[in-house]
The first five atom37 places (N, CA, C, CB, O) and aatype in JSON, in Angstrom:
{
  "aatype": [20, 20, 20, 20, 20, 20, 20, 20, 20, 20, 20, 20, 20, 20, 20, 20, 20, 20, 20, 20, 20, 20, 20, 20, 20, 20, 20, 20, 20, 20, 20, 20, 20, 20, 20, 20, 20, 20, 20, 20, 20, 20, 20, 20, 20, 20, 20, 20, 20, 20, 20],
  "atom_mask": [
    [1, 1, 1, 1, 1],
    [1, 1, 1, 1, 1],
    [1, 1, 1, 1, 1],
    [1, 1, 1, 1, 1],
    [1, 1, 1, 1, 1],
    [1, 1, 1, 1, 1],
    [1, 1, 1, 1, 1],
    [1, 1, 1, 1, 1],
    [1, 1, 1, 1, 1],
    [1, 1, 1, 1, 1],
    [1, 1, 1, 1, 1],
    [1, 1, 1, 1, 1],
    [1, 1, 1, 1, 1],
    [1, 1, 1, 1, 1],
    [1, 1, 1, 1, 1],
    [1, 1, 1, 1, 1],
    [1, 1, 1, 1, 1],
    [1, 1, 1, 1, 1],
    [1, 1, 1, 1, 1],
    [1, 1, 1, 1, 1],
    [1, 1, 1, 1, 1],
    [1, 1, 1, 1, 1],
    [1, 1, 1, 1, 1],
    [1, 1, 1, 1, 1],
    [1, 1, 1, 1, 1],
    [1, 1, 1, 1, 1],
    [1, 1, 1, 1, 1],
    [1, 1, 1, 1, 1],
    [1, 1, 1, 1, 1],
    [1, 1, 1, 1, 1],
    [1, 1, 1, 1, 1],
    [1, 1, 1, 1, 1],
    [1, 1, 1, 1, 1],
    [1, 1, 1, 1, 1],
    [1, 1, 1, 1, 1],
    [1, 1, 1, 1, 1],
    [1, 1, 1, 1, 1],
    [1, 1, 1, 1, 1],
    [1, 1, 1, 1, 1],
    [1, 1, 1, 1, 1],
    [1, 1, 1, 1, 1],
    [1, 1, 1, 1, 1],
    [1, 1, 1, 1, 1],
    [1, 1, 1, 1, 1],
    [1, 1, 1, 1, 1],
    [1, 1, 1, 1, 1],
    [1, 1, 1, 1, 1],
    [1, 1, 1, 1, 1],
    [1, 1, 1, 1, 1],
    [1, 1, 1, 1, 1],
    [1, 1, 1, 1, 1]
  ],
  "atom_positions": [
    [[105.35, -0.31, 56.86], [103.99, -0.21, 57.31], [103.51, 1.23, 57.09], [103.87, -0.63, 58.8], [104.3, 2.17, 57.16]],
    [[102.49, 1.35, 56.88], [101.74, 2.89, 57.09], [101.12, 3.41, 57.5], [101.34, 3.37, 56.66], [99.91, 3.15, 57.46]],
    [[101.64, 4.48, 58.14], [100.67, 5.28, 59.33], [99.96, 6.3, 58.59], [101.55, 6.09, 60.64], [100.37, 6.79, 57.53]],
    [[98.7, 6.66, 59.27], [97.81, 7.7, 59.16], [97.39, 8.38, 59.91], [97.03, 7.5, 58.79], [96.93, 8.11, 61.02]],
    [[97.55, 9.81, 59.18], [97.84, 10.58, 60.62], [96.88, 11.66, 60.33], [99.57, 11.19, 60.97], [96.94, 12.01, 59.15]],
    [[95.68, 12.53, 61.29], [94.74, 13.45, 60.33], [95.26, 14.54, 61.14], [92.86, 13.22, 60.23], [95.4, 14.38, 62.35]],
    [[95.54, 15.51, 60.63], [95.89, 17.12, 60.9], [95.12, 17.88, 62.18], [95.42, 18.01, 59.48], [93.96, 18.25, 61.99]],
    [[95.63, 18.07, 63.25], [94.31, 17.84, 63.98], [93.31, 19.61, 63.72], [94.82, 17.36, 66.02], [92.14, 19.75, 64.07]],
    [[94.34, 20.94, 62.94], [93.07, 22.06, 62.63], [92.35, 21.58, 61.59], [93.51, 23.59, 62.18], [91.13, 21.4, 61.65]],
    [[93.4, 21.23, 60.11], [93.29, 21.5, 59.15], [92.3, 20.04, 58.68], [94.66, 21.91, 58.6], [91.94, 19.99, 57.5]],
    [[91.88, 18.89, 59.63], [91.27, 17.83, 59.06], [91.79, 17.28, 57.92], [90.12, 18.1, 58.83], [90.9, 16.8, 57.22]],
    [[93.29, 17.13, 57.3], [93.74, 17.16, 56.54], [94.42, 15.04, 56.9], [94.57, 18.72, 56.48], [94.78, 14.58, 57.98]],
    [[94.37, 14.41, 55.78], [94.61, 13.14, 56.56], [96.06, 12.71, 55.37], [92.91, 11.85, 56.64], [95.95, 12.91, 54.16]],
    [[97.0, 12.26, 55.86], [98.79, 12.24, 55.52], [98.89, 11.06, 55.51], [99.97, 12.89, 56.57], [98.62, 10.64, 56.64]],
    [[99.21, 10.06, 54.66], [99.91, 8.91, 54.79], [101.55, 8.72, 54.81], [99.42, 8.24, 53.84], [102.35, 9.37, 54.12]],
    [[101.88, 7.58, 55.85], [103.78, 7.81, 56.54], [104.02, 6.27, 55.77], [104.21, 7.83, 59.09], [103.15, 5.43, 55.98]],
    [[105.33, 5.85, 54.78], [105.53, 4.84, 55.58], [106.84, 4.07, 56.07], [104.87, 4.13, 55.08], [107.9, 3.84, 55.49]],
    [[106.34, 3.74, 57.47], [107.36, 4.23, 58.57], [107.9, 2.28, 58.92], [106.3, 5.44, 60.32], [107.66, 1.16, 58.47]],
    [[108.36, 2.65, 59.53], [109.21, 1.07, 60.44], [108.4, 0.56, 60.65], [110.04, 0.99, 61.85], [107.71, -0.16, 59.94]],
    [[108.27, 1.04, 62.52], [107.3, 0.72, 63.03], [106.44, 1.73, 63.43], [107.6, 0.02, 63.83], [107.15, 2.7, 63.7]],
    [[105.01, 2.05, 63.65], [104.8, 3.44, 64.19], [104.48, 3.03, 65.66], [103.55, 4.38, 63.4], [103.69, 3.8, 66.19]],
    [[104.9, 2.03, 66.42], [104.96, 2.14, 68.15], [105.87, 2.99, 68.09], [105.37, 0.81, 69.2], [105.65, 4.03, 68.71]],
    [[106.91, 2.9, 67.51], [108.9, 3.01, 68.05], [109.41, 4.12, 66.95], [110.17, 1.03, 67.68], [110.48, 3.85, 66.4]],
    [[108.74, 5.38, 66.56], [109.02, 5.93, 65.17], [110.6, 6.33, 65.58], [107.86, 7.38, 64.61], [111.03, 6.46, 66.73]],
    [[111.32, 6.48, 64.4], [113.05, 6.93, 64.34], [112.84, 8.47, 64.36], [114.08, 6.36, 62.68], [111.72, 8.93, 64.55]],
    [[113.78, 9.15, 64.19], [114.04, 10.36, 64.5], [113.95, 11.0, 63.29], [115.2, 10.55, 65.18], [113.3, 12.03, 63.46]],
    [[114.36, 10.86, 61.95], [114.72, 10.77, 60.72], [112.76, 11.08, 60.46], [115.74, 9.09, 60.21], [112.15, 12.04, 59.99]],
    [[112.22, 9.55, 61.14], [110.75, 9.9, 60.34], [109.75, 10.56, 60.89], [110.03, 8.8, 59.95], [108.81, 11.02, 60.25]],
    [[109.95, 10.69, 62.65], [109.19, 12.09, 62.76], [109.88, 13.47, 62.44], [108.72, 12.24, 64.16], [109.01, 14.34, 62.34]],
    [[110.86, 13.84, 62.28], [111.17, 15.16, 61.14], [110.64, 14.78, 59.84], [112.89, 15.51, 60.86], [110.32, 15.85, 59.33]],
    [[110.4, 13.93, 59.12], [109.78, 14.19, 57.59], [108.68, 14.14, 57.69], [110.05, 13.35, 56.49], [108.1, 14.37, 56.63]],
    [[107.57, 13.76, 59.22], [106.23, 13.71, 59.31], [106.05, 15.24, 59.7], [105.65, 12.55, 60.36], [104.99, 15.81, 59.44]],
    [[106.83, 15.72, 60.16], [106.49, 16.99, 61.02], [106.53, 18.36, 59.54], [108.05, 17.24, 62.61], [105.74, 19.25, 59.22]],
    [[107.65, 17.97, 59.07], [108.21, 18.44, 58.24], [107.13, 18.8, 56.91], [109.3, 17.56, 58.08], [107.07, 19.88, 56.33]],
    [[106.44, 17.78, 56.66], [105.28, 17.44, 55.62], [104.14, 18.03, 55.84], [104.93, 16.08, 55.52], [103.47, 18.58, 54.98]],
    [[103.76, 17.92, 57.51], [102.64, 18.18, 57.58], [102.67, 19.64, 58.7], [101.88, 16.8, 57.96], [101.76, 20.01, 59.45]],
    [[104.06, 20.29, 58.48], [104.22, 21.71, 58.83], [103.75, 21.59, 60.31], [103.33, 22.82, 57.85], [103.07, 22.59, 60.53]],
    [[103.82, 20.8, 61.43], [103.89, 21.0, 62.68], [105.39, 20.91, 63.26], [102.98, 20.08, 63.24], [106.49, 20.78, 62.72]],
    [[104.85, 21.08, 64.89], [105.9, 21.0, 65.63], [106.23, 19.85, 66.47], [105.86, 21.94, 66.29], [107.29, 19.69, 67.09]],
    [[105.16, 19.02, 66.43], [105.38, 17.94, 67.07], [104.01, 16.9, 66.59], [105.55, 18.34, 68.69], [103.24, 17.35, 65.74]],
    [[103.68, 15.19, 67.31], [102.51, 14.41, 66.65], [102.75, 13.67, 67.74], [102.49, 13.71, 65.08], [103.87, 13.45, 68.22]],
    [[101.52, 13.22, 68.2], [100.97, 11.99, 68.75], [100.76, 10.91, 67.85], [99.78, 12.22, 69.35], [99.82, 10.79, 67.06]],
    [[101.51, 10.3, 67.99], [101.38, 8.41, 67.7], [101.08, 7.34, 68.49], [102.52, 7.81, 67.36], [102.04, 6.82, 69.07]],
    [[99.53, 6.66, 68.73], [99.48, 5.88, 69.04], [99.77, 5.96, 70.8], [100.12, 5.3, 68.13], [100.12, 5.03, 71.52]],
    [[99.51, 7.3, 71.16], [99.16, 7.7, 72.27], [100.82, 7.97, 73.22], [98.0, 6.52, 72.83], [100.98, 7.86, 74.44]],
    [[102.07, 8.39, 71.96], [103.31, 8.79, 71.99], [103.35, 9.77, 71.5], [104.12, 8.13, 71.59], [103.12, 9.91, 70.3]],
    [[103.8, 11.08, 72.59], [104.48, 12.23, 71.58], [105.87, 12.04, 71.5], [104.28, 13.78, 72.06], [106.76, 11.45, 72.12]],
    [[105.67, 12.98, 70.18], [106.73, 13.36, 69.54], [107.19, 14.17, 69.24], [106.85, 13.13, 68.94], [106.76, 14.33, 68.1]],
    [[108.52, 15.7, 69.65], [108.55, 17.02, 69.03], [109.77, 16.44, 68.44], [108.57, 18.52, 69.95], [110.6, 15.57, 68.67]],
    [[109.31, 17.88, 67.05], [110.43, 17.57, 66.33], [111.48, 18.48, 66.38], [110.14, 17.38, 65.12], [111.35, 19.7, 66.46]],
    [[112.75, 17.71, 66.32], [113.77, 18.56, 66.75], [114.36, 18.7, 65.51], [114.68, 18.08, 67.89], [115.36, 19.4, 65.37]]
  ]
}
């Protein structure tokens, strides 16, 4: 499935595609975080830091 996710300074908009994005794995918020150079993301009203 694919999530979309918009950058929240840079207005910048990232396509993921992930499992599920209720339940993201650990693996794919580090390559979301990773990509889009943060430290953490709200999904679907879930944070997430990346470790």
């Amino acid at each position: 499935m694919t999530l979309t996710i918009q950058h929240q300074t840079e207005n910048t908009i990232h396509n993921f595609d992930v499992k599920d994005p209720d339940n993201l794995a650990s693996i794919e918020v580090w390559a979301i975080c990773t990509d889009m150079n943060v430290t953490a993301i709200l999904v679907n009203g879930k944070y997430y830091q990346c470790k």
